[in-house]
C-alpha positions as CSV (number, residue, x, y, z in Angstrom):
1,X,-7.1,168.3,121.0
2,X,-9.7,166.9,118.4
3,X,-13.5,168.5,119.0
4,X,-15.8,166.5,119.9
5,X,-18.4,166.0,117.0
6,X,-22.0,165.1,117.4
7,X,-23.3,162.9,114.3
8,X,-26.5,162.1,113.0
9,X,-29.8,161.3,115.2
10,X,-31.5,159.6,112.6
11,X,-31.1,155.4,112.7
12,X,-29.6,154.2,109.3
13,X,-29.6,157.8,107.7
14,X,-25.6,158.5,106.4
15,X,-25.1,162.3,105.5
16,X,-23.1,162.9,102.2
17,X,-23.1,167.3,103.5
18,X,-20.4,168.3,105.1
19,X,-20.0,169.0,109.0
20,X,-19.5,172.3,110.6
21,X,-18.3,173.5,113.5
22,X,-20.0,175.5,116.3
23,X,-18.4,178.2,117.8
24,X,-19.2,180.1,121.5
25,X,-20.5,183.2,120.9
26,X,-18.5,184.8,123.4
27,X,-14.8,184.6,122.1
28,X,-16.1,182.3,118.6
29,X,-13.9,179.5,119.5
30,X,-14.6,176.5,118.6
31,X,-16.6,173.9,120.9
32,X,-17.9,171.1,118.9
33,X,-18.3,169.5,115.3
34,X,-22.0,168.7,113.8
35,X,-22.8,166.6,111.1
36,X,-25.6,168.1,108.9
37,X,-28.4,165.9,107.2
38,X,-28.8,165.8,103.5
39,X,-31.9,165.8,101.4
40,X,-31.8,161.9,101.9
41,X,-31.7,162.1,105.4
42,X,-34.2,164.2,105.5
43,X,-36.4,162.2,104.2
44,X,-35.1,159.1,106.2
45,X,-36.2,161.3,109.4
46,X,-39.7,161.2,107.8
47,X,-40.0,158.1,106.8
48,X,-39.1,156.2,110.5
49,X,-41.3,158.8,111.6
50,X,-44.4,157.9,109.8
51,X,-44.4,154.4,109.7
52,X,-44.1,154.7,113.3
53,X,-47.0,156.5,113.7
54,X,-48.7,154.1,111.5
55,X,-48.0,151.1,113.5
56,X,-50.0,151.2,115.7
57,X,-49.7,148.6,117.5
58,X,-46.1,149.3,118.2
59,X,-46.7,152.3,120.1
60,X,-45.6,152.9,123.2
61,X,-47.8,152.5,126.3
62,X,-48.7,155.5,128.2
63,X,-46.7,154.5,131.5
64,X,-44.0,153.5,129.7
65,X,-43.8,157.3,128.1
66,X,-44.2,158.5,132.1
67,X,-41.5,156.1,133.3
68,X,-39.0,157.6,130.3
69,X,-39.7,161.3,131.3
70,X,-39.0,160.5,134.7
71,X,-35.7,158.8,134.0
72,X,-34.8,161.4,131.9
73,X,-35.4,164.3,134.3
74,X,-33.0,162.1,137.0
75,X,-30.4,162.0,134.3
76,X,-30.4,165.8,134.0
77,X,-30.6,166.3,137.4
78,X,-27.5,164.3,138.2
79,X,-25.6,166.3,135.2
80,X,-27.3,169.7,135.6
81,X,-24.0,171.6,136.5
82,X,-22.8,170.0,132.9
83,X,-25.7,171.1,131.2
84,X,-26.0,174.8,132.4
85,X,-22.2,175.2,131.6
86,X,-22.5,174.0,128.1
87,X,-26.4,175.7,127.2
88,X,-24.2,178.9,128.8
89,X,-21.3,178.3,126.6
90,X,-22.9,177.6,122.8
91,X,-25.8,180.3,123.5
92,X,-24.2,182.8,125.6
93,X,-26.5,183.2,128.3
94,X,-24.9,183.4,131.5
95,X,-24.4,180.3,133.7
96,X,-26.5,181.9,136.2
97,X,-29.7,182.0,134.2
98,X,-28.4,178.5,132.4
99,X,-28.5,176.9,135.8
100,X,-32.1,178.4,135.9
101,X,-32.9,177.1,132.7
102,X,-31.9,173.6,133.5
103,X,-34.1,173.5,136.6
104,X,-36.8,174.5,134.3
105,X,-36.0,171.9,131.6
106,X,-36.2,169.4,134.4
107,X,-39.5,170.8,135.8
108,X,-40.8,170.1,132.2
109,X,-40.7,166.6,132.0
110,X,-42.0,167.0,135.3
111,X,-44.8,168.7,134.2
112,X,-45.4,166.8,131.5
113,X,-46.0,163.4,133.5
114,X,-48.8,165.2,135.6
115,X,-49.9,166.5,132.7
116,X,-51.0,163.1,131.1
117,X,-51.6,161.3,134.3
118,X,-54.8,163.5,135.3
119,X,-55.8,164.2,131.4
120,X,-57.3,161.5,130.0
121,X,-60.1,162.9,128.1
122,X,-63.6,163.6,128.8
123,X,-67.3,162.8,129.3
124,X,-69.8,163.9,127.1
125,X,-73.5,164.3,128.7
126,X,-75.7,162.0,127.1
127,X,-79.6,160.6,127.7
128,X,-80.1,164.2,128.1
129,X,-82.8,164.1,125.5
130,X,-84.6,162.0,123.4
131,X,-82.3,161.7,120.7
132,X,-79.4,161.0,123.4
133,X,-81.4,158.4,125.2
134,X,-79.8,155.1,125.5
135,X,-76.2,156.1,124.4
136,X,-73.1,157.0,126.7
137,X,-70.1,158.8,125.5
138,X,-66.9,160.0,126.4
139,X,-63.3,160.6,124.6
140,X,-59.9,159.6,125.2
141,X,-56.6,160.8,123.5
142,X,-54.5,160.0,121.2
143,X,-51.3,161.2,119.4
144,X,-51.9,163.2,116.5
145,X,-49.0,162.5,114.4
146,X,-45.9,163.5,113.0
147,X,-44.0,166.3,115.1
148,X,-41.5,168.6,113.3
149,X,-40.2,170.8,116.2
150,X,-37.8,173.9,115.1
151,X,-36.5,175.7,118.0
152,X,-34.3,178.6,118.5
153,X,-31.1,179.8,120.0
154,X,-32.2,181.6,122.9
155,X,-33.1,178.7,125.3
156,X,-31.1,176.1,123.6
157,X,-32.0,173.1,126.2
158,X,-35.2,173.9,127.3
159,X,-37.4,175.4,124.5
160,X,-36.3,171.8,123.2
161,X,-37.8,170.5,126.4
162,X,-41.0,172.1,125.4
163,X,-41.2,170.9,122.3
164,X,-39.8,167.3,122.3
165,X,-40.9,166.7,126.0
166,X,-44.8,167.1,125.3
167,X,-44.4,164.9,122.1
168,X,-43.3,162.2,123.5
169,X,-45.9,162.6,126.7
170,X,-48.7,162.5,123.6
171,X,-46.6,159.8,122.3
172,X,-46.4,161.6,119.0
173,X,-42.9,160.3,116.5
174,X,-41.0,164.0,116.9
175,X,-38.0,165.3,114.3
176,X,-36.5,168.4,116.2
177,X,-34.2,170.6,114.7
178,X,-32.2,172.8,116.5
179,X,-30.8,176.3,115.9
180,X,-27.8,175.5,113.6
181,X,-26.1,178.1,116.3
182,X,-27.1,175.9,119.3
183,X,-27.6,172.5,118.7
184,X,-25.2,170.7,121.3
185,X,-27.9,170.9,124.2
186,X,-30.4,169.4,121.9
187,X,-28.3,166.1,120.9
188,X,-27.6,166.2,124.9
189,X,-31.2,165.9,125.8
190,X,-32.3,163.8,122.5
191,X,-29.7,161.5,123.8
192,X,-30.5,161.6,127.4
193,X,-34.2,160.3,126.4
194,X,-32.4,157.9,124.5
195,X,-30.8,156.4,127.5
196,X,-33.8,157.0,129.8
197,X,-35.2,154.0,127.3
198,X,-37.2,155.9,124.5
199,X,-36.4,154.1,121.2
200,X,-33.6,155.8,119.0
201,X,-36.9,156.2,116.1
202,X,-39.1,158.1,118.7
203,X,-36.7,161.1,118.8
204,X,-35.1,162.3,116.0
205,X,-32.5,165.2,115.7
206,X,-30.8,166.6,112.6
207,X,-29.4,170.1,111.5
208,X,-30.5,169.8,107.6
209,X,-27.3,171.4,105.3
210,X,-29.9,174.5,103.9
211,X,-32.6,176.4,104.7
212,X,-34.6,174.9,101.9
213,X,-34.1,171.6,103.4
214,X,-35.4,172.2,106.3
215,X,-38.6,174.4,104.4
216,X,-39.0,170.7,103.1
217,X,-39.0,169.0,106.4
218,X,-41.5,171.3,108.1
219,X,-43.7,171.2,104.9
220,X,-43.7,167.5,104.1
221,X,-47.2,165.6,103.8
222,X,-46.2,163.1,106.4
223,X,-46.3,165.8,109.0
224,X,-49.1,166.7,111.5
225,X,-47.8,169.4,113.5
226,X,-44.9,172.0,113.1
227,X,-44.2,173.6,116.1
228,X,-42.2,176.5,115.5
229,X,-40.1,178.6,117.4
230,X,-38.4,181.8,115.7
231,X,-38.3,185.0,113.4
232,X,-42.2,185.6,112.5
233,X,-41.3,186.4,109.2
234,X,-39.9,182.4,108.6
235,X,-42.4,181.7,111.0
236,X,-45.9,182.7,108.5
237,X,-44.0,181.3,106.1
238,X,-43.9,177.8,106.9
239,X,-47.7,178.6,108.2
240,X,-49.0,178.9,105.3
241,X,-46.8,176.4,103.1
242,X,-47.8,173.5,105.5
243,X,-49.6,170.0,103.8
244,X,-53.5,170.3,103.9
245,X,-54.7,169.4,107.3
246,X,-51.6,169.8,109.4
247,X,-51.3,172.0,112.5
248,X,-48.7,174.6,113.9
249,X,-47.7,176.5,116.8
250,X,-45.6,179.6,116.3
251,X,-43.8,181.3,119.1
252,X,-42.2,184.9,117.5
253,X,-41.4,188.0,119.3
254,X,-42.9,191.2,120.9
255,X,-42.1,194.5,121.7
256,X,-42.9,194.2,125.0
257,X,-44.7,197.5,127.2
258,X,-43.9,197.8,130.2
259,X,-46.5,201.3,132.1
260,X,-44.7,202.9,135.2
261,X,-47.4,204.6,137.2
262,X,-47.1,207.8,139.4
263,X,-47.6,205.4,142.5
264,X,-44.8,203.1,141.4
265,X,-42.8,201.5,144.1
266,X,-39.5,201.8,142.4
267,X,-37.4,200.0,144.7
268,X,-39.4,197.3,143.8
269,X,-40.0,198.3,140.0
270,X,-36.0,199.2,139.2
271,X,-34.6,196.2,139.3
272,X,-37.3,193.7,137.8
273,X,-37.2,196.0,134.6
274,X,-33.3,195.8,134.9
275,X,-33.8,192.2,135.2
276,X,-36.3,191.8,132.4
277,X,-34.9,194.1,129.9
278,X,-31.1,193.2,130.2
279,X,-31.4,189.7,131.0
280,X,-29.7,187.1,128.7
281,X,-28.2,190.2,126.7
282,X,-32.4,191.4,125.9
283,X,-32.3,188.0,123.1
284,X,-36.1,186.7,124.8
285,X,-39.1,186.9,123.5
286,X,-40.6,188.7,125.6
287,X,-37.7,190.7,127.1
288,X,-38.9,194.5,128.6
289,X,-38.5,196.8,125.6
290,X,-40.5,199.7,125.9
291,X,-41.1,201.5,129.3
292,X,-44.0,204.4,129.3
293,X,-43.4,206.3,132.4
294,X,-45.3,208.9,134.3
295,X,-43.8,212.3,134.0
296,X,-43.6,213.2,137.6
297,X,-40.9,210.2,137.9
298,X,-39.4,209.8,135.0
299,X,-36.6,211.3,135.8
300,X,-35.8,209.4,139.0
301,X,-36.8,205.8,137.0
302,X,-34.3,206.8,134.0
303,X,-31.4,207.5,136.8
304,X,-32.3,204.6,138.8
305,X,-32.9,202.2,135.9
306,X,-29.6,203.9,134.4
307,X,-27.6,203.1,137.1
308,X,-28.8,199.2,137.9
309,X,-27.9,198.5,134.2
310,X,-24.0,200.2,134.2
311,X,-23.8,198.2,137.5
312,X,-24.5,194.5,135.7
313,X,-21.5,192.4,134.9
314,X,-20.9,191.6,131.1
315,X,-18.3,189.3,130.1
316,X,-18.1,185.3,129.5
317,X,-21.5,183.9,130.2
318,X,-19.6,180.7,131.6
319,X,-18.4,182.6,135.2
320,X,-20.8,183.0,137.9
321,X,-20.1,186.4,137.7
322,X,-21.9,187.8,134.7
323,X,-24.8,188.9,134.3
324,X,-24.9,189.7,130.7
325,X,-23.6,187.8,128.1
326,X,-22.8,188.4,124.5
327,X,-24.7,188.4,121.3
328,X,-25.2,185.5,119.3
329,X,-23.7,186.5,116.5
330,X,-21.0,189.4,115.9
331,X,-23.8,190.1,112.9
332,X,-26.4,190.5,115.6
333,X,-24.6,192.8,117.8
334,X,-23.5,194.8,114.9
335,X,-27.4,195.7,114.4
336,X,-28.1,196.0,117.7
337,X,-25.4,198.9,117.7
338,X,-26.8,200.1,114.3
339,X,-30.3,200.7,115.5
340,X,-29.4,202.5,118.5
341,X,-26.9,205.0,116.7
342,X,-30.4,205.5,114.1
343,X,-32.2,206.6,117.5
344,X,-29.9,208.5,118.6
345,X,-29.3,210.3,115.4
346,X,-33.1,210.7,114.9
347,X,-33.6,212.1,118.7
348,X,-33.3,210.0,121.5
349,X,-31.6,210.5,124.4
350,X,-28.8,208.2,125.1
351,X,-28.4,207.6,128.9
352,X,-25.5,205.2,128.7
353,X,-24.6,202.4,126.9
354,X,-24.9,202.0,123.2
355,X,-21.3,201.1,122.4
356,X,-19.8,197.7,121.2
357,X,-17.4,195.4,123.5
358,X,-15.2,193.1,121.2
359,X,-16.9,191.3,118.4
360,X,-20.4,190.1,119.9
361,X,-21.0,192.4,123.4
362,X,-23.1,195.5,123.4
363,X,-23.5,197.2,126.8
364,X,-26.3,197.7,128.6
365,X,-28.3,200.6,126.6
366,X,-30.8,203.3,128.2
367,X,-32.5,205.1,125.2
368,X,-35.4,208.0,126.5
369,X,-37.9,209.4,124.1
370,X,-36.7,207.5,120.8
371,X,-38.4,208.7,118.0
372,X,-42.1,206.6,117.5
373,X,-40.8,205.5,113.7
374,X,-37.1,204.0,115.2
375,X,-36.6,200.8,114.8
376,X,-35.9,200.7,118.5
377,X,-39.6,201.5,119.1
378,X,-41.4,199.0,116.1
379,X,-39.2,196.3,116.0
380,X,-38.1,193.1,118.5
381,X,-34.5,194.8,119.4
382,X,-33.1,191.4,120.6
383,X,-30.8,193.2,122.4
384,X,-29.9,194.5,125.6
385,X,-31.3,197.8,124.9
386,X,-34.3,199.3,127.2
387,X,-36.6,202.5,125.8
388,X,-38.3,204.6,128.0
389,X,-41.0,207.0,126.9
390,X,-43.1,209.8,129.0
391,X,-46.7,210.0,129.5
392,X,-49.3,211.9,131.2
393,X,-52.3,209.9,131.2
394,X,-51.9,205.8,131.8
395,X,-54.7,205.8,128.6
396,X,-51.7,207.5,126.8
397,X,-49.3,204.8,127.7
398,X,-51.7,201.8,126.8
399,X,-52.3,203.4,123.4
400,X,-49.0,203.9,122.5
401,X,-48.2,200.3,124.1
402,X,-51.0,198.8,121.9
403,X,-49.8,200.6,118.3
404,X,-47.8,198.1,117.0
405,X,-48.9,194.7,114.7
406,X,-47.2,192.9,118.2
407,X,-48.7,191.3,121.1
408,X,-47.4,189.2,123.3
409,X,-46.9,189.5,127.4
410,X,-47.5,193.2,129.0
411,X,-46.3,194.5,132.3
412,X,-47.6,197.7,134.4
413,X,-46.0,199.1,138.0
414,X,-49.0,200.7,140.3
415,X,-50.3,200.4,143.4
416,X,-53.5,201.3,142.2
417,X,-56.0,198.0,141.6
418,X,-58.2,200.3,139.8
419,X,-55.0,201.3,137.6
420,X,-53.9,197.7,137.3
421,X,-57.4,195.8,135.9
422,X,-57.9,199.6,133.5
423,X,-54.5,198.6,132.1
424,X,-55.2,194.3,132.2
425,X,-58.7,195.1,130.4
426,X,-57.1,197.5,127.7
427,X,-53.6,196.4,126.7
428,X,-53.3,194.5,123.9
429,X,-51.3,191.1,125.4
430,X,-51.8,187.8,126.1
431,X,-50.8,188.3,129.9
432,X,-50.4,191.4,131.8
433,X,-48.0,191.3,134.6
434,X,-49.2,193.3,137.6
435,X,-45.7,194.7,139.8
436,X,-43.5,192.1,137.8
437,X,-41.4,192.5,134.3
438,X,-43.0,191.1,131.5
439,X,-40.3,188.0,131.0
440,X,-42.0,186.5,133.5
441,X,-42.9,183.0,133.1
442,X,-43.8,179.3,134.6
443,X,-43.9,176.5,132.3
444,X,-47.3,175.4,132.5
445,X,-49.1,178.4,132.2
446,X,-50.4,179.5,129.0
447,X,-47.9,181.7,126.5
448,X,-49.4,183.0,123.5
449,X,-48.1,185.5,121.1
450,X,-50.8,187.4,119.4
451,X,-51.6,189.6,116.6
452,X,-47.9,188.9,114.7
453,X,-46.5,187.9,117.2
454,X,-47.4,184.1,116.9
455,X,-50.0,181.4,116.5
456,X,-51.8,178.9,119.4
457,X,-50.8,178.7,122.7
458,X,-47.5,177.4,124.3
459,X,-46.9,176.2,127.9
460,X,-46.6,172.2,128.8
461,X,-50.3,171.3,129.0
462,X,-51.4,173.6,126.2
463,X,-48.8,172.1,123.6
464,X,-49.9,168.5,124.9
465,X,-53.1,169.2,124.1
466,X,-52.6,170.4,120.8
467,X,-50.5,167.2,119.9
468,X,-53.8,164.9,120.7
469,X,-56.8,163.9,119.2
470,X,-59.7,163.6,121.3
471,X,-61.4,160.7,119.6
472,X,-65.0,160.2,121.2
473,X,-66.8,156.9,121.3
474,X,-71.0,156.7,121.6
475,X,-71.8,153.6,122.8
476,X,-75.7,152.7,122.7
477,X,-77.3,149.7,124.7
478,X,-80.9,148.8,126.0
479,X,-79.1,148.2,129.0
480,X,-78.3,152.2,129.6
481,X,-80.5,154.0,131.3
């Protein structure tokens, strides 16, 4: 039986690169056949894209954006159970948490159709002074540009929905390029738009043949905003190799804290850090890394936390089953195991896991006390590996949790207010979870990395506001008063 092969999103562009083939992470076979975009479809992207955005009479009416979003979210809600099993299949994240992250994708659009029904832009006080006398003023949007959106592996349909979904609420040309590992749910939803009645040119997708090609994409003059979602060392790269004017958005990783207090409920506490540490294999950004606990339970949290993870299911992310899926990559889970032999061999405590399952699996790892230099405790792990570290003072734990170049989203147990707002006023994050792990997340609130752990802020509004100018007329008349 013949794969099925996904060609080029780009109208008119033919590819002279070769195609490869995408494999499941779980067992590498094969699922699908992609056509990658040369230099000249590169630049074909760029070009429809542009002149687009230059036209501007031809661009497309704000309720005719809405009515497209909508359609498009009914088309994924009549083929969600198709979408989760495939997004579960090519990224590995099991079908329970695909079928979450399909709702989500859904909710986007959603969200982005309220967002641009009730922001329209602003008033600006006028008359309020004699200089202002005479004049009213006020601002309405429009689309900044030029969209380049690179996403990542990790959420393979809706990180997409993020990006691409905002764009076209803001009514911004977009060129989204998938991660060359994950691109099927991409050309899914790029093609879903397409038949909700967004023109082929609006929405572009393409996987470029090299790495320098797509440097060249994200780069290009013609482009007003890269959003960016990925490594932070590509990441600052492109930053600060973009044209002269454009803007970004980059969403890397963190190392995320988690502060157990004394007064911890941990029936409650257990299994949300289970949850957040474990989940989707530990490959989020903001996945629970590094637990400080109080020493007068640390011994119960490490045998209760301990137990919840050898309990999870790991196996083929496509079976209702599992609860832990593979690796991307068998190069990623070969790290993952890498790092955690270096922390034991430097120290820590290995409570269970640690070991490899087949090519791309690595169980469910519970390190205590790794060494403050490991990898383990400096780096994004990626990985379904938790660290858990004693303190005796919660000003202990939120200096420790703030020592890294790495902010992002921060989580600490108590049922102590006083405990809670001392660690939300000190920790160095961009949210602090109170009683909840710190994967948390909606998708219209605000999600920033800081520090080097990204750039802007993310979350459906925030993004569509950052994809519009806010351009202000002054009008002046006798007839103002």
């Amino acid at each position: 039986m013949s794969l099925p092969h996904f060609g080029l999103m780009i109208p008119g562009a033919v590819s002279s690169s070769a195609a490869y083939t995408v494999e499941a992470p779980f067992d590498r076979a094969p699922i699908a056949t992609v056509q990658t975009a040369d230099a000249t479809c590169v630049q074909q992207a760029l070009i429809v894209a542009s002149t687009l955005y230059k036209h501007r009479d031809a661009w497309i009416p704000l309720a005719e954006r809405l009515a497209i979003l909508d359609r498009a979210g009914a088309i994924m809600k009549s083929r969600a159970e198709e979408l989760a099993v495939e997004a579960a299949r090519e990224g590995g994240k099991p079908l329970i948490d695909s079928r979450v992250e399909v709702a989500r994708a859904i909710d986007s659009l959603k969200i982005c159709v309220e967002t641009m029904r009730v922001d329209q832009g602003d008033v600006i006080p006028m008359r309020t002074s004699a200089s202002s006398a005479g004049r009213i003023a006020f601002t309405q949007v429009e689309p900044i540009g030029v969209v380049v959106a690179i996403s990542a592996f990790n959420h393979p349909l809706n990180l997409i929905a993020h990006q691409v979904g905002p764009a076209i609420a803001a009514g911004c040309p977009v060129i989204v390029k998938p991660a060359r590992s994950t691109p099927l749910s991409c050309f899914r939803f790029v093609a879903i738009l397409r038949e909700a009645g967004l023109p082929a040119s609006w929405c572009q997708a393409l996987v470029p043949d090299s790495n320098a090609l797509a440097t060249t994409l994200a780069t290009d003059p013609r482009v007003a905003f890269l959003s960016f979602i990925g490594s932070a060392a590509v990441g600052w790269k492109l930053k600060s190799q973009l044209a002269p004017g454009a803007r970004c958005a980059l969403e890397h990783g963190g190392v995320a804290p988690v502060i157990v207090a004394a007064d911890a409920d941990l029936d409650t506490a257990v299994p949300l850090i289970a949850k957040g540490g474990y989940y989707h294999a530990g490959q989020v950004c903001v996945s629970v890394q590094r637990v400080f606990v109080a020493r007068a339970i640390v011994d119960d949290f490490v045998a209760r936390l301990a137990a919840a993870a050898q309990k999870m299911v790991i196996g083929d992310p496509t079976l209702p089953a599992t609860e832990i899926g593979p690796m991307i990559s068998p190069a990623e889970a070969t790290r993952v195991v890498q790092w955690i032999d270096e922390a034991v061999a430097a120290g820590a405590r290995r409570v269970c896991g640690g070991k490899a399952i087949g090519t791309t699996m690595v169980e469910s790892t519970l390190l205590v006390d790794p060494p403050a230099d490991a990898k383990v405790s400096t780096h994004e792990v990626f990985g379904p590996v938790v660290c858990v570290y004693t303190f005796d003072h919660v000003d202990e734990a939120i200096n420790r949790a703030n020592s890294l170049p790495f902010a992002f989203q921060a989580a600490v147990f108590t049922k102590n207010l006083d405990t809670a707002l001392r660690a939300y006023r000190r920790l160095d994050a961009s949210a602090v979870m109170v009683n909840d792990h710190t994967a948390f997340r909606v998708d219209w609130m605000p999600f920033a990395g800081l520090k080097q752990s990204g750039y802007n802020v993310g979350g459906i509004p925030h993004t569509i506001h950052d994809l519009q100018i806010r351009k202000m007329m002054v009008l002046r008349s006798g007839e103002i008063g």
